[in-house]
mmCIF file of the C-alpha atoms, coordinates in Angstrom:
data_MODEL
# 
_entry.id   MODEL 
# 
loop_
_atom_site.group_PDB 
_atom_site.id 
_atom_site.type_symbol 
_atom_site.label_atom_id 
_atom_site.label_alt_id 
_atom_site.label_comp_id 
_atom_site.label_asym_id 
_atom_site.label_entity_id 
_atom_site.label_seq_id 
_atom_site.pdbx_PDB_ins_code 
_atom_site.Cartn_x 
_atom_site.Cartn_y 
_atom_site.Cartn_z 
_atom_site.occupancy 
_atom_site.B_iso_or_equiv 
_atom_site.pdbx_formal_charge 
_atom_site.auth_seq_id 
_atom_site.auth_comp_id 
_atom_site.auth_asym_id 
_atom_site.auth_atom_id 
_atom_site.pdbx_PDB_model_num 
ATOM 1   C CA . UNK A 1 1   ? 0.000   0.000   0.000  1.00 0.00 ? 1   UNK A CA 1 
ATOM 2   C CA . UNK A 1 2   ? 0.742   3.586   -0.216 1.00 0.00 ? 2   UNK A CA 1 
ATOM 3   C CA . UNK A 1 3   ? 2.365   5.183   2.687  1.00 0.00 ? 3   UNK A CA 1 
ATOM 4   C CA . UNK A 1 4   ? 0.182   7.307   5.323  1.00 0.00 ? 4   UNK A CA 1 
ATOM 5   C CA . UNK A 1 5   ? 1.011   10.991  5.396  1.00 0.00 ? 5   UNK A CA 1 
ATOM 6   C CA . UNK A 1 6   ? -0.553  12.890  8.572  1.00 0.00 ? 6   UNK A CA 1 
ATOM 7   C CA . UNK A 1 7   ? -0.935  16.289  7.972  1.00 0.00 ? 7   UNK A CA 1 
ATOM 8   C CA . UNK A 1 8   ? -0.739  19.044  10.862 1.00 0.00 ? 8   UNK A CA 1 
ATOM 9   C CA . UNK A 1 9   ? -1.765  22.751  11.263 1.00 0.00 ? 9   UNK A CA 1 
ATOM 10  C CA . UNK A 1 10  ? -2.729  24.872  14.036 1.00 0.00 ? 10  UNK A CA 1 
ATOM 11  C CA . UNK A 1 11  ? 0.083   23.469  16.768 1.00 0.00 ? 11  UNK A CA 1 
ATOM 12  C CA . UNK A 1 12  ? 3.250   25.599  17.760 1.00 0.00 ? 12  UNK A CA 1 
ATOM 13  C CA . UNK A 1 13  ? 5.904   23.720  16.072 1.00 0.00 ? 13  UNK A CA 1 
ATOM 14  C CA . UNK A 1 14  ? 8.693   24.394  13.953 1.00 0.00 ? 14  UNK A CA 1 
ATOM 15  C CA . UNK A 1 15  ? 8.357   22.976  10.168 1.00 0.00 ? 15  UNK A CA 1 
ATOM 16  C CA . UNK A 1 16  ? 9.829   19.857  10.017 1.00 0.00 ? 16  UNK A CA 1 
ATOM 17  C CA . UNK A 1 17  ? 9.538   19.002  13.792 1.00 0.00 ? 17  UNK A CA 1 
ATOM 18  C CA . UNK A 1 18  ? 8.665   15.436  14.371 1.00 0.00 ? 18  UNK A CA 1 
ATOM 19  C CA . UNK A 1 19  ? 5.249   14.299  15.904 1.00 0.00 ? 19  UNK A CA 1 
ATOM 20  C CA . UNK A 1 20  ? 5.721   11.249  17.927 1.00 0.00 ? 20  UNK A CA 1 
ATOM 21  C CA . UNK A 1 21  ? 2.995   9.166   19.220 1.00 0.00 ? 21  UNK A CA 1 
ATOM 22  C CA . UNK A 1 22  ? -0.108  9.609   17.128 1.00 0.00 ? 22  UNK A CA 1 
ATOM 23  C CA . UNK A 1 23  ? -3.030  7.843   18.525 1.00 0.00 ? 23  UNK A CA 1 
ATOM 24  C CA . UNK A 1 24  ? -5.940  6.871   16.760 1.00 0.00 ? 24  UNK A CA 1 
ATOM 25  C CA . UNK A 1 25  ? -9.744  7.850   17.522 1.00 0.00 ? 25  UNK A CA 1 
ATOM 26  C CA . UNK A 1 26  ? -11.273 5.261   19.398 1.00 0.00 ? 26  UNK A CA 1 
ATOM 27  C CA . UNK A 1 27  ? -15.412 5.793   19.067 1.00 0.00 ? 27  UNK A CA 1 
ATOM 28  C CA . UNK A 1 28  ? -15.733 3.453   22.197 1.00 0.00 ? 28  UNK A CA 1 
ATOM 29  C CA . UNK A 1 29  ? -13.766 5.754   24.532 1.00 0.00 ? 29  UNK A CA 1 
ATOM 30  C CA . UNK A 1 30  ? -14.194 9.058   23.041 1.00 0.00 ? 30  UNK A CA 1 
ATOM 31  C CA . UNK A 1 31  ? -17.071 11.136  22.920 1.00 0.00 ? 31  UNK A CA 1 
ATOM 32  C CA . UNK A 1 32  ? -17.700 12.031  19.283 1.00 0.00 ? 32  UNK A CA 1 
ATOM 33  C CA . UNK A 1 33  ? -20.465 9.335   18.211 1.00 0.00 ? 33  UNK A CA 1 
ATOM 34  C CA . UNK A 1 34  ? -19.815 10.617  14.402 1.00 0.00 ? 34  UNK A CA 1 
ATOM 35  C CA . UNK A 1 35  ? -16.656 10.403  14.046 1.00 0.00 ? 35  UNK A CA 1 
ATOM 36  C CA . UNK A 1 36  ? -14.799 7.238   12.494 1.00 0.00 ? 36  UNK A CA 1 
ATOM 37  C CA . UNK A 1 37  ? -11.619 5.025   13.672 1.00 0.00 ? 37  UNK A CA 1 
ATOM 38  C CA . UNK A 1 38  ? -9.382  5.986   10.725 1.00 0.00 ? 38  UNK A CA 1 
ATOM 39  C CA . UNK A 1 39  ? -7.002  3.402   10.146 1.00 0.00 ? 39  UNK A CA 1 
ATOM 40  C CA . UNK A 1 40  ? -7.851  1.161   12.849 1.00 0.00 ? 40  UNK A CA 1 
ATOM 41  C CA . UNK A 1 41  ? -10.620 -1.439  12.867 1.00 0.00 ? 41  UNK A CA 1 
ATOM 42  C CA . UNK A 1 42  ? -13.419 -0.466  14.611 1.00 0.00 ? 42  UNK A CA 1 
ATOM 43  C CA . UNK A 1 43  ? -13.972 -4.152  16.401 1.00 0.00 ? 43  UNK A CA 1 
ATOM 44  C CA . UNK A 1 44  ? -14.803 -4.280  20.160 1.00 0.00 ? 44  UNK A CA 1 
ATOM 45  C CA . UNK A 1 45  ? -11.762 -5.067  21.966 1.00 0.00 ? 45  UNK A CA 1 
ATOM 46  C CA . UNK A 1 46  ? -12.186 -8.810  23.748 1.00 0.00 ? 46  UNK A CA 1 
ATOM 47  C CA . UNK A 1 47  ? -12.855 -9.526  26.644 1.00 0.00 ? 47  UNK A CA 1 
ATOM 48  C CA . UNK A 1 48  ? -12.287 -12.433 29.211 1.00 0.00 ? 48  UNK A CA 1 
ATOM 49  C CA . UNK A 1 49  ? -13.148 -14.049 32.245 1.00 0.00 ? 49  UNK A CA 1 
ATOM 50  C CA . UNK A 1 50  ? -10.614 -13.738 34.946 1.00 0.00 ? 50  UNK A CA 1 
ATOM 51  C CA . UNK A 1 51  ? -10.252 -16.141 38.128 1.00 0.00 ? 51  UNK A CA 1 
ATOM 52  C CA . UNK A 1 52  ? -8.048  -15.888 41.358 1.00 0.00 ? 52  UNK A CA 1 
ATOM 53  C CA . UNK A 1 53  ? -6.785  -19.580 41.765 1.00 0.00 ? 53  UNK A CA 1 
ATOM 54  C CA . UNK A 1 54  ? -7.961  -21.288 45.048 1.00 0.00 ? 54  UNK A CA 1 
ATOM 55  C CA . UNK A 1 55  ? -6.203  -20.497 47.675 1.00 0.00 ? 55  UNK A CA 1 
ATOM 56  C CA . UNK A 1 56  ? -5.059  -17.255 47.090 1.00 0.00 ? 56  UNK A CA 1 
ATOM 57  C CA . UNK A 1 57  ? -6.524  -14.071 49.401 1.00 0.00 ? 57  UNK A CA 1 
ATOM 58  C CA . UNK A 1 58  ? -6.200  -11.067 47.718 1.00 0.00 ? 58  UNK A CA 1 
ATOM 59  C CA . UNK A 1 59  ? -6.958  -7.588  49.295 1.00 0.00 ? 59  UNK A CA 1 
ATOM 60  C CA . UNK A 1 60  ? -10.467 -6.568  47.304 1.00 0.00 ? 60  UNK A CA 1 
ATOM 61  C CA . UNK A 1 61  ? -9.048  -3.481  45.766 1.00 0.00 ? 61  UNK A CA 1 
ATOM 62  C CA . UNK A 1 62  ? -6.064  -5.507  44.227 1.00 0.00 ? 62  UNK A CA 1 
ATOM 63  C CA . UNK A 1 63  ? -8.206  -8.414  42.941 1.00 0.00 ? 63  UNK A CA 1 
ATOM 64  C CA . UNK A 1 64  ? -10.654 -5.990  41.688 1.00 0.00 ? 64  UNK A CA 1 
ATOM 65  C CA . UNK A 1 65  ? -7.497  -4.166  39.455 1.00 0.00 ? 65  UNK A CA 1 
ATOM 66  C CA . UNK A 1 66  ? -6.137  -7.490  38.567 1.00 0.00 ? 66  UNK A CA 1 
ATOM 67  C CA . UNK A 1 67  ? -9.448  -8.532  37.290 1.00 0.00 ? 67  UNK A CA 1 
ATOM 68  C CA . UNK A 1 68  ? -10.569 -5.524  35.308 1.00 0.00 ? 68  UNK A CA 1 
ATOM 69  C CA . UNK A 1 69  ? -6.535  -5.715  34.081 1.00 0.00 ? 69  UNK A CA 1 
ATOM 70  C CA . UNK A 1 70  ? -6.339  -9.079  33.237 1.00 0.00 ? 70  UNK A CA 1 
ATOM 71  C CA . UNK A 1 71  ? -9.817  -9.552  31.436 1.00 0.00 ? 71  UNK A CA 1 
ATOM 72  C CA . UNK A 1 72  ? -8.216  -7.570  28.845 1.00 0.00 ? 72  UNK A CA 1 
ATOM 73  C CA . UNK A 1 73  ? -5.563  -9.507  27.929 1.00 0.00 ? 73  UNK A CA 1 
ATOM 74  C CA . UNK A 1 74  ? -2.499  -6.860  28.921 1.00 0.00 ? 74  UNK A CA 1 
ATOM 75  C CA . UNK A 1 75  ? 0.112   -8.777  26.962 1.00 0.00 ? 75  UNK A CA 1 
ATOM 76  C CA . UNK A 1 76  ? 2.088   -7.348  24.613 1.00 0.00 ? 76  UNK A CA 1 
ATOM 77  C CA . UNK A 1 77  ? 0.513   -7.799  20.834 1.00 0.00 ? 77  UNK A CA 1 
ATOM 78  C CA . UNK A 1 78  ? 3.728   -10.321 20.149 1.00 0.00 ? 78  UNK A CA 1 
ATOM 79  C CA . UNK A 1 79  ? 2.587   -12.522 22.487 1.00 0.00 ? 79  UNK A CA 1 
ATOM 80  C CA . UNK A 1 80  ? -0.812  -12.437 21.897 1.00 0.00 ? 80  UNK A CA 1 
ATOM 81  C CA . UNK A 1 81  ? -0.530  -13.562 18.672 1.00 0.00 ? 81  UNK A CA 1 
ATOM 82  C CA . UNK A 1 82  ? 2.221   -16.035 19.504 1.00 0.00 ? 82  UNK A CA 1 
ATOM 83  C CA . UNK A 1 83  ? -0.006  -17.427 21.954 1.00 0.00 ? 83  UNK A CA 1 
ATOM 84  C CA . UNK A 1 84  ? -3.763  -16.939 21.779 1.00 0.00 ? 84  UNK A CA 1 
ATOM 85  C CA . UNK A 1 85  ? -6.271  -17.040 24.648 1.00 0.00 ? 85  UNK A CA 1 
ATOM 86  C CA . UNK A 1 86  ? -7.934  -20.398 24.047 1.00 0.00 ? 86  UNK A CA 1 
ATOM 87  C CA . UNK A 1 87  ? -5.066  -22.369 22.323 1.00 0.00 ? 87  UNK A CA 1 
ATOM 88  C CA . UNK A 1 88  ? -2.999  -25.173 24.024 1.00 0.00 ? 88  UNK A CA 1 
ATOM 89  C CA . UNK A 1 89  ? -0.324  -23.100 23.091 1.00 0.00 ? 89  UNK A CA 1 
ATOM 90  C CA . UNK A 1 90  ? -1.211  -20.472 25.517 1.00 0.00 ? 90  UNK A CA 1 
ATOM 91  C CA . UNK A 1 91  ? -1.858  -23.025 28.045 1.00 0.00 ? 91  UNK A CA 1 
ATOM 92  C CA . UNK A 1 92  ? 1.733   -24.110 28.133 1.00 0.00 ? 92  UNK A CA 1 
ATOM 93  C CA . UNK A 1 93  ? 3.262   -20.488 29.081 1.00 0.00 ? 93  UNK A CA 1 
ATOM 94  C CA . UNK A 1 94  ? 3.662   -18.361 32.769 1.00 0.00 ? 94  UNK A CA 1 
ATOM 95  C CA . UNK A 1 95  ? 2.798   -14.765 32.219 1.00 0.00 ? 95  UNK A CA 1 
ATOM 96  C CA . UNK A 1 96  ? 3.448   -12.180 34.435 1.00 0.00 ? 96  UNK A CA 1 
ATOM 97  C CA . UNK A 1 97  ? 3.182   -8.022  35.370 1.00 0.00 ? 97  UNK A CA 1 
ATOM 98  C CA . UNK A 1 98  ? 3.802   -5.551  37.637 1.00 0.00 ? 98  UNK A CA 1 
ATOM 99  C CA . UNK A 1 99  ? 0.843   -3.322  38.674 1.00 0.00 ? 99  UNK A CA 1 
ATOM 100 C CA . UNK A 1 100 ? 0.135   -1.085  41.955 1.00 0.00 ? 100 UNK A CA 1 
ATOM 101 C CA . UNK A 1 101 ? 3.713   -2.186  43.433 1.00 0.00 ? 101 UNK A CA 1 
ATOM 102 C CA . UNK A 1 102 ? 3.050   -5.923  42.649 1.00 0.00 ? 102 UNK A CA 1 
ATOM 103 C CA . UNK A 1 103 ? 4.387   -8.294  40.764 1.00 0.00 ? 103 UNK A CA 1 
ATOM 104 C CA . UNK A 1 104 ? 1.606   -10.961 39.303 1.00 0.00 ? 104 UNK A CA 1 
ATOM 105 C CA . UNK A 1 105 ? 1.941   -14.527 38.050 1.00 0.00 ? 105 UNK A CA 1 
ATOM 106 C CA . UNK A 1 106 ? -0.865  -15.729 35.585 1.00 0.00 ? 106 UNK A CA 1 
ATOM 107 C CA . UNK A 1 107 ? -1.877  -18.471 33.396 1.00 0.00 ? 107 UNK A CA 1 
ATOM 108 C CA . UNK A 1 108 ? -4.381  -18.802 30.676 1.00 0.00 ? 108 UNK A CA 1 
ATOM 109 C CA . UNK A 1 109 ? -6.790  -22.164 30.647 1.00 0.00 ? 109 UNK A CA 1 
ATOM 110 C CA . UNK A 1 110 ? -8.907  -22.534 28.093 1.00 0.00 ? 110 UNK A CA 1 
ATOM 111 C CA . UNK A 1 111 ? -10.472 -18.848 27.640 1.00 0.00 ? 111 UNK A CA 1 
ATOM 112 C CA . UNK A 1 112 ? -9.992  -17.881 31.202 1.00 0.00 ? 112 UNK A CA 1 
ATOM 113 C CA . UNK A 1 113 ? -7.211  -15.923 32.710 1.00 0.00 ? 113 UNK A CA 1 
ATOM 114 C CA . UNK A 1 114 ? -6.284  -17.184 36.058 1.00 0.00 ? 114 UNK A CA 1 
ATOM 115 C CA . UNK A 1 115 ? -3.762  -15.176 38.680 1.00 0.00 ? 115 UNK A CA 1 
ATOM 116 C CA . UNK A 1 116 ? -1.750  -17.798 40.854 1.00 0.00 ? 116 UNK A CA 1 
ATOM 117 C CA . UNK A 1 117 ? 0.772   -15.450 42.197 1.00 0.00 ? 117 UNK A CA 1 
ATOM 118 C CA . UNK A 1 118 ? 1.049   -12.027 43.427 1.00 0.00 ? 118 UNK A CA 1 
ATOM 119 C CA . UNK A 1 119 ? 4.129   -10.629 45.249 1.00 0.00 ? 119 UNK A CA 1 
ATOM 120 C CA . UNK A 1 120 ? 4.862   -6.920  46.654 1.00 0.00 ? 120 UNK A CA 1 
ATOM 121 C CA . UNK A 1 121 ? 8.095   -5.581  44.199 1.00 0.00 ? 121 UNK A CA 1 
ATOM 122 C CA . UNK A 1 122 ? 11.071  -5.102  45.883 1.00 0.00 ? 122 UNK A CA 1 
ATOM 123 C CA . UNK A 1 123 ? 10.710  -6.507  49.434 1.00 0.00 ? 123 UNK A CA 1 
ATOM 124 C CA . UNK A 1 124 ? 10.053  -9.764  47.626 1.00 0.00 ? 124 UNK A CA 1 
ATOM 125 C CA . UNK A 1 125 ? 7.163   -10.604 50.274 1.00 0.00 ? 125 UNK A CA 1 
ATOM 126 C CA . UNK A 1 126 ? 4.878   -12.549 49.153 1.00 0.00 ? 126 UNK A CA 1 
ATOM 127 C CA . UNK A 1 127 ? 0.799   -11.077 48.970 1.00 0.00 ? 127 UNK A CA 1 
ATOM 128 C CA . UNK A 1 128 ? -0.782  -13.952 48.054 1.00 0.00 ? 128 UNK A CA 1 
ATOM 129 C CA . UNK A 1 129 ? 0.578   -17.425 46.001 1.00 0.00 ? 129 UNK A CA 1 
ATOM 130 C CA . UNK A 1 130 ? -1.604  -19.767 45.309 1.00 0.00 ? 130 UNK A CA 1 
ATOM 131 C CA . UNK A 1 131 ? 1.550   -22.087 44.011 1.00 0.00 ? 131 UNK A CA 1 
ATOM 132 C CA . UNK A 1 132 ? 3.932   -21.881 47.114 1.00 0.00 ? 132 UNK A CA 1 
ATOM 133 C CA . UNK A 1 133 ? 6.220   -24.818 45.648 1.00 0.00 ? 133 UNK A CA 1 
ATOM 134 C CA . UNK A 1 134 ? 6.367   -23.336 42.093 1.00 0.00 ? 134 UNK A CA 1 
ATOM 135 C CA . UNK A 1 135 ? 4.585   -26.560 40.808 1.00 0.00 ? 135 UNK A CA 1 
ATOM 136 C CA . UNK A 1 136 ? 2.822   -24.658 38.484 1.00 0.00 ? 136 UNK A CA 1 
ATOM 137 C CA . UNK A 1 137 ? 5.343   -22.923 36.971 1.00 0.00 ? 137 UNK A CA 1 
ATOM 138 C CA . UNK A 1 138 ? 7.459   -25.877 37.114 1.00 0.00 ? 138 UNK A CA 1 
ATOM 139 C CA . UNK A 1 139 ? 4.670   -27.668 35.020 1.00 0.00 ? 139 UNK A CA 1 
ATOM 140 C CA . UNK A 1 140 ? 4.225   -24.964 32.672 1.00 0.00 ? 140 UNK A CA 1 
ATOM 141 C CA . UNK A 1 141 ? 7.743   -25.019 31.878 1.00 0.00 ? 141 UNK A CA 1 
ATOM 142 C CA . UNK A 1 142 ? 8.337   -28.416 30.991 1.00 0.00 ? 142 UNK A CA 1 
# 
């Protein structure tokens, strides 16, 4: 295809002056109903169910983040494509992120995203781990 030119006027910049970091209009999360998504598909972004693993006590404002985090799929677009919620694939790999001071351990099974680890960063005490021994991880990396 032919290459994208973004034209821009009205903005206190020298000619020539780079613009980093162009973001497309999302009609979902923006408040023009008219308006269209330009280049970027206008499909609903998924969403999936999230589970704590038994076991595993989680303060409610934590589990709440983790949920509404996780049932979005926060991977990086590599890796979702490498490994797709709802493919064996995906159900052989131990994901993790660091959110509100925490580090978090999840797996995918089937289409659900399931936390089985979360540890404060940098005092390395552990919040909640529903996986103690590391048999899970063990198990997923086999």
């Amino acid at each position: 295809g032919q290459p994208v030119r973004v034209h821009v006027s009205g903005v206190d910049l020298l000619d020539g002056t780079p613009v980093l970091d162009l973001k497309p209009y999302l009609a979902y999360a923006d408040s023009v109903p008219e308006a269209t998504t330009g280049w970027l598909r206008d499909e609903p972004i998924p969403r999936y169910e999230v589970r704590v693993q038994e076991g595993l006590a989680l303060p409610q404002e934590l589990e709440e983040l983790l949920r509404q985090t996780l049932s979005l799929d926060p991977r990086p677009v590599a890796q979702r494509k490498r490994w797709p919620v709802g493919t064996l694939d995906a159900e052989q790999e131990l994901f993790a992120f660091r959110v509100a001071g925490h580090d978090v351990r999840w797996v995918i099974r089937g289409t659900t995203l399931v936390v089985c680890g979360v540890e404060r960063y940098g005092d390395g005490a552990t919040t909640a781990n529903a996986d103690p021994d590391n048999s899970l991880v063990e198990a997923v990396q086999q």
